[in-house]
C-alpha positions in Angstrom: -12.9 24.4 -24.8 -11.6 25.8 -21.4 -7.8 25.1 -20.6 -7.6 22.5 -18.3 -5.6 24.5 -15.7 -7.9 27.3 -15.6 -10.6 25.1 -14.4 -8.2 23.9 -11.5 -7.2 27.2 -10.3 -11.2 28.1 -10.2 -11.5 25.1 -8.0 -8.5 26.1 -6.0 -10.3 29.3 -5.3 -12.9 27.4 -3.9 -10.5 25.8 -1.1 -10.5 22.6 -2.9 -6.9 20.9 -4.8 -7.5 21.4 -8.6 -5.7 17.8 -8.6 -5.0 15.0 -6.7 -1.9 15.4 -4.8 1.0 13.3 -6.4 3.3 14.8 -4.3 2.2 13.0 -1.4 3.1 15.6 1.2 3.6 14.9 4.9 0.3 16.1 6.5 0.9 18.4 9.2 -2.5 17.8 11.3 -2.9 15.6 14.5 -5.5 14.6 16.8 -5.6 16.5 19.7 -3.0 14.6 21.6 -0.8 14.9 19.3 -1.1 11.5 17.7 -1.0 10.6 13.8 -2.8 7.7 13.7 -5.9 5.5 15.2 -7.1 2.0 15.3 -11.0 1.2 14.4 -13.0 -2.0 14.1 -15.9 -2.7 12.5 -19.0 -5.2 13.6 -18.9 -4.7 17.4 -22.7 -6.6 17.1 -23.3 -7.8 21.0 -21.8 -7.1 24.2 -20.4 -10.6 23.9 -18.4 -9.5 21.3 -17.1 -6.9 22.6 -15.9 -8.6 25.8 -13.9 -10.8 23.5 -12.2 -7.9 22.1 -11.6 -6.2 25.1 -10.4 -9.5 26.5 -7.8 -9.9 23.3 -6.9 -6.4 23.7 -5.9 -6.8 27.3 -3.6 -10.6 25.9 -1.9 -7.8 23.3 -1.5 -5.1 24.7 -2.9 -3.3 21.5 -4.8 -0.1 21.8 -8.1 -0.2 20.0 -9.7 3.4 20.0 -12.6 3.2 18.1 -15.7 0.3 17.5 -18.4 0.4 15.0 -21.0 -1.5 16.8 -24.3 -2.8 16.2 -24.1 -2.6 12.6 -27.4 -4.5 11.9 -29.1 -1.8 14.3 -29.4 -1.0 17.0 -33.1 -1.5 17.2 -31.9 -5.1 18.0 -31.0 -5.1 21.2 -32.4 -4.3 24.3 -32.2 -1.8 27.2 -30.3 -4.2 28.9 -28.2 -5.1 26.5 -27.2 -1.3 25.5 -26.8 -0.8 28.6 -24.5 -3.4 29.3 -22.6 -2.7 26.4 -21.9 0.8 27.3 -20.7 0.2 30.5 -18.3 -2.3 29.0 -16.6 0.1 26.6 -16.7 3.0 29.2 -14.5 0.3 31.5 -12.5 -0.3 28.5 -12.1 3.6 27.4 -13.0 2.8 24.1 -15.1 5.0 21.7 -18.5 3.7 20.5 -20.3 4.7 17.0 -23.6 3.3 17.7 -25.4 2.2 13.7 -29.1 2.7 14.2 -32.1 0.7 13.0 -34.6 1.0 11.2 -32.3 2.1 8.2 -33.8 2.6 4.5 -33.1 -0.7 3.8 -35.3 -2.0 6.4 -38.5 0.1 4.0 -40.8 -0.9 1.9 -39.5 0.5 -1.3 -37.2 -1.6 -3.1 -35.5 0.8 -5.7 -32.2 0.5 -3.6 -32.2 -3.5 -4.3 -31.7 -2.5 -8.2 -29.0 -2.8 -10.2 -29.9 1.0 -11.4 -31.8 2.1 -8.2 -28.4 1.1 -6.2 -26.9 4.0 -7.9 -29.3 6.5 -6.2 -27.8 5.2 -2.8 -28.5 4.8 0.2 -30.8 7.0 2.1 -33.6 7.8 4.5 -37.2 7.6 2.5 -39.7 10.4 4.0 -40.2 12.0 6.8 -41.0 9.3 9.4 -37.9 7.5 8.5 -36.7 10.8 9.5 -38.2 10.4 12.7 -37.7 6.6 13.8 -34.2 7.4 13.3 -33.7 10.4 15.4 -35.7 8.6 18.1 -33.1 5.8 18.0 -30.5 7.8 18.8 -32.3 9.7 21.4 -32.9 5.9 22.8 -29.1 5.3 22.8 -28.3 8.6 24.2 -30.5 8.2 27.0 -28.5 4.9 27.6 -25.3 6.8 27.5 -24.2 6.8 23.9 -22.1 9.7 22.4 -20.8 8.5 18.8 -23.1 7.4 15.8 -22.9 6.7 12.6 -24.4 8.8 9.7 -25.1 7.7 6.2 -27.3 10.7 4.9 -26.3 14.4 4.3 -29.9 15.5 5.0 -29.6 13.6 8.4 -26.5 14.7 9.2 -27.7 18.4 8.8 -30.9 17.7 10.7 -28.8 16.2 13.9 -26.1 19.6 13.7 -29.9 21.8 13.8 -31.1 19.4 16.6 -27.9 19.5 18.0 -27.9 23.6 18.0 -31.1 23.9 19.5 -30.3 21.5 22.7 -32.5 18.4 21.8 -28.7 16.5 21.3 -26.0 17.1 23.6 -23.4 19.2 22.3 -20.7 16.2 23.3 -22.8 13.6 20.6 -20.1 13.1 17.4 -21.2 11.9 13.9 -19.4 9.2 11.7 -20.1 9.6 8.0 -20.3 5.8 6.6 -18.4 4.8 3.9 -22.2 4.0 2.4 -22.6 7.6 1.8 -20.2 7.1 -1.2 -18.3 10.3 -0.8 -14.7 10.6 -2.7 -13.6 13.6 -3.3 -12.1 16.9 -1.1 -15.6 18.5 -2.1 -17.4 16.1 -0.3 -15.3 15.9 2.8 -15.6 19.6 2.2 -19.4 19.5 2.2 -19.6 16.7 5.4 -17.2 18.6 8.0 -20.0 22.1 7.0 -22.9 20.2 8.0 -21.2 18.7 11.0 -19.8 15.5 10.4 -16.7 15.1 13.2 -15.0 12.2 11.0 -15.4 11.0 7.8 -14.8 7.3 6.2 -14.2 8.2 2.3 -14.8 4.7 -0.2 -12.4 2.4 0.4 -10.7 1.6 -3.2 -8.9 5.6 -3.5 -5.4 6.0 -4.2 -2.8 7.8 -1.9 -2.7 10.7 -4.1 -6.5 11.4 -3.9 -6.6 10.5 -0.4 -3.7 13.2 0.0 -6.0 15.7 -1.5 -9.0 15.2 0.8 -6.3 15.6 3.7 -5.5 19.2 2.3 -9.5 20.8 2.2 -10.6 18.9 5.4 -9.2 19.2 9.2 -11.5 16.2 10.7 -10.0 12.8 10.7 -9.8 10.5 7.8 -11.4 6.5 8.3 -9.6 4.5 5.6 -10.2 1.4 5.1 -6.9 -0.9 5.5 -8.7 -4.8 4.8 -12.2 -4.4 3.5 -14.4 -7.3 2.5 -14.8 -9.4 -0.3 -17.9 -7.6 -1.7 -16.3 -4.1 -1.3 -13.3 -5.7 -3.5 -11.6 -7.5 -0.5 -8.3 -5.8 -0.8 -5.7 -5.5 1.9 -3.7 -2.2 2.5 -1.2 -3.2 5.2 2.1 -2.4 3.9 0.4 1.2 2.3 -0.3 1.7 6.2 2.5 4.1 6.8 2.0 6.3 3.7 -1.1 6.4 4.9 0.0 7.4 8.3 2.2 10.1 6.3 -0.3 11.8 4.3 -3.7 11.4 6.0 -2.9 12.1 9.6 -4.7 12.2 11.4 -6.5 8.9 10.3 -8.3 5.6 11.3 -7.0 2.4 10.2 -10.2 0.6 9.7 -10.3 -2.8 9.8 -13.4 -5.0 8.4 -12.7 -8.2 6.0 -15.0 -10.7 5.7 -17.2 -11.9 2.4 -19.9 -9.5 2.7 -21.0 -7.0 5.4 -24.4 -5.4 5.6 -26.1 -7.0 2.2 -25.9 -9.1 0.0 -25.0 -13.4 0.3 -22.6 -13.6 3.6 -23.6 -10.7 5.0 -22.3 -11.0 8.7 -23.7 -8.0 10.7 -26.9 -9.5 10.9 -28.6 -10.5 13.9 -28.6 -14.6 12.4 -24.7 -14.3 12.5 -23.7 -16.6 15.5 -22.0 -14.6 18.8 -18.8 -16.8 18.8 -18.3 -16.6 15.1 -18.5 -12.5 15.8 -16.6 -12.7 19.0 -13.8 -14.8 17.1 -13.6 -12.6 14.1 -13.0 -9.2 16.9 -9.9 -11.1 18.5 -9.0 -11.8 14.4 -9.4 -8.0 14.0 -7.3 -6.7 17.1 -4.9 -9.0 16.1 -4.5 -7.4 12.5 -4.4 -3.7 14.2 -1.6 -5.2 15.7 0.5 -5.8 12.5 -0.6 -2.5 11.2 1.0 -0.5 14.3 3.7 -2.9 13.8 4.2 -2.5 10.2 3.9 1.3 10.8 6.7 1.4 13.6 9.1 -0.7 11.2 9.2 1.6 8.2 7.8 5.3 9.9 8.4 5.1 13.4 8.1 9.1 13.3 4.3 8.2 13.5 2.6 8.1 16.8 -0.6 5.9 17.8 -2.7 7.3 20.2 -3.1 5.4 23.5 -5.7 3.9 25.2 -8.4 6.3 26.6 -7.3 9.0 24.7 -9.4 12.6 25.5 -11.5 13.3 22.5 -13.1 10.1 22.0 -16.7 9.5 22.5 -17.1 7.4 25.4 -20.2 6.1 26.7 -21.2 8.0 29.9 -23.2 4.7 30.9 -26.4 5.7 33.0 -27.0 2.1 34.3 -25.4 -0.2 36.1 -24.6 -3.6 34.1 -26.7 -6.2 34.7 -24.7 -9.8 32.7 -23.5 -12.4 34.6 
């Protein structure tokens, strides 16, 4: 049997930790403004949503520097309505990570609804799921879009190829999801090689193997903070500033709620009432709030980025809005 701490030094050569860093050592990358830490919420659905959480961002005075919008696709709405929507956040200088649709689990094939298929996860079936989602984006680019998500490493390295060869702008970024199940420095490793600009690891890791990814990767870290009930509804607030510590630079995602995309009490789908969405976003910017406060209590070395800041994927809207 090999010695345990020969395999690790192996891995080491390979640029990855040979063990989760219990330590905890103070991370010495920053976003390119020189902050440590961001603010992201989740479920962004409508542009009535989003002019609530603008709205309760403006009451706060709370920075919010990232959205995950249109969650249940972005098929869903209408020129109009992107449109609209962009033109919002680009008056709001917020960044967008448009979620397209049709996803897999809008196919035919119902191994993913398994208990065992689920394992397999969750990923783009064939060739012209391949397609309809690439023209999605191209859809929402057109409209002005610059940030989406990704859930697929064969996607992701088929938007860096598109992406070489001019078909995508080279401003477009790419969010790994947290539904791509990655958890380890290997994968984070793997994601920032084919392109990925940020990466959302599972949510339930501990500090120490959250410290570990920070030491292979340079892209920013999405960790989930309060994460819904069918994730294992846990809530990460006073961990914030270890967080902060060791992960810079990082997102403080923020999405509770009983379900999210599947399952009984899923709410990003397009059934979910506006005000119940637009009521949960002012919830949300209200929770970022007691993060950064929490944060400035007990590490107040720890800067937030403020509103606007360069690097983030605004929409470059290419219509005028059109609401009321």
């Amino acid at each position: 049997m090999r010695d345990i701490h020969e395999v690790q030094k192996m891995i080491e050569a390979c640029g990855i930790p040979g063990r989760d860093a219990y330590d905890l050592p103070t991370s010495t990358k920053r976003f390119p403004d020189g902050a440590w830490y961001r603010m992201e919420i989740s479920g962004v659905e409508r542009p009535s949503t989003l002019e609530a959480l603008v709205d309760e961002m403006a009451r706060r005075e709370m920075p919010i520097h990232r959205l995950i919008c249109t969650v249940m696709g972005s098929t869903l709405l209408d020129d109009v309505e992107l449109r609209d929507f962009a033109q919002i956040a680009a008056d709001a200088k917020v960044e967008v990570i448009i979620t397209p649709g049709p996803r897999s689990g809008w196919d035919v094939g119902r191994q993913l609804a398994t208990p065992e298929g689920a394992l397999s996860g969750l990923r783009y079936r064939g060739s012209d799921q391949l397609s309809y989602v690439v023209a999605e984006f191209l859809r929402c680019i057109d409209i002005g879009f610059r940030g989406f998500l990704v859930i697929d490493e064969g996607l992701l390295w088929l938007l860096g190829e598109l992406k070489r060869r001019g078909d995508i702008p080279a401003d477009v970024i790419f969010k790994l999801s947290v539904f791509a199940g990655h958890a380890s420095a290997a994968g984070g490793k793997l994601l920032q090689s084919l392109g990925a600009s940020t990466f959302n690891p599972v949510g339930d890791l501990s500090l120490p193997q959250l410290a570990s990814i920070r030491q292979a990767v340079d892209m920013p870290l999405d960790l989930h903070i309060y994460l819904s009930d069918s994730f294992g509804g846990f809530n990460r607030f006073y961990e914030a500033p270890e967080m902060a510590r060791v992960c810079a630079p990082c997102y403080y995602k923020i999405e509770p709620g009983p379900a999210l995309a599947a399952g009984p009490g899923a709410i990003y789908k397009p059934w979910t009432s506006p005000a119940f969405l637009a009521e949960m976003a002012r919830e949300k910017v209200k929770y970022a709030q007691i993060i950064h406060e929490l944060i400035q209590a007990s590490f107040p070395q720890a800067t937030m980025s403020g509103q606007g800041a360069p690097d983030l994927a605004i929409p470059r809207p290419t219509g005028a809005r059109t609401m009321a």
